[in-house]
N, C-alpha and C positions, 0 to 999 in steps of 0.2 A: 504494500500500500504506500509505499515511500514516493513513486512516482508520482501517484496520487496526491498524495500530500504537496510535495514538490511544485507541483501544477496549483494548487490549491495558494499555497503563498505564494508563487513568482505573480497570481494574480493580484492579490493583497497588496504586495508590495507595489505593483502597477496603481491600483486606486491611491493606495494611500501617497503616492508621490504627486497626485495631480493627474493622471493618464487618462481619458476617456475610450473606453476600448471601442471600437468600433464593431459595426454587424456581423463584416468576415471574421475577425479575430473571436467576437463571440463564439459563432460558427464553428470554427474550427477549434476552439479549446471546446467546447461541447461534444464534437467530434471524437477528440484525444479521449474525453473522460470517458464516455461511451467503451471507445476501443478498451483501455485500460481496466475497466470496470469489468468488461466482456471479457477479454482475454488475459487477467492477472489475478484478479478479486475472486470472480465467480467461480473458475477453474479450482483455487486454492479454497473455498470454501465449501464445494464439491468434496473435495478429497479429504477434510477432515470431519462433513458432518455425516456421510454416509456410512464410516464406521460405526458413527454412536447410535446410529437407525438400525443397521444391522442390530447390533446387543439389544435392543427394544424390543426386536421381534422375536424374539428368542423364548 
């Protein structure tokens, strides 16, 4: 989630200096978080709740 994070303040830091972000730039950090969400979070959150469902059903 580090990426995530990373993304998360490099935006902060943009507001908080004055930056108005514009549509595209919305856009495509929207984009980024999506992907990263899809392809890093949900993968690893996969892998370690489906053992604890396993032992549930047991």
């Amino acid at each position: 989630m580090s990426r995530l994070s990373d993304l998360y303040k490099a935006m902060e830091t943009l507001r908080k200096e004055g930056l108005s972000l514009n549509k595209d730039l919305e856009r495509q950090v929207e984009e980024l978080e999506e992907n990263i969400i899809k392809d890093e979070i949900l993968p690893s959150l996969s892998s370690d709740i489906t053992p604890r469902l396993e032992i549930t059903r047991v």
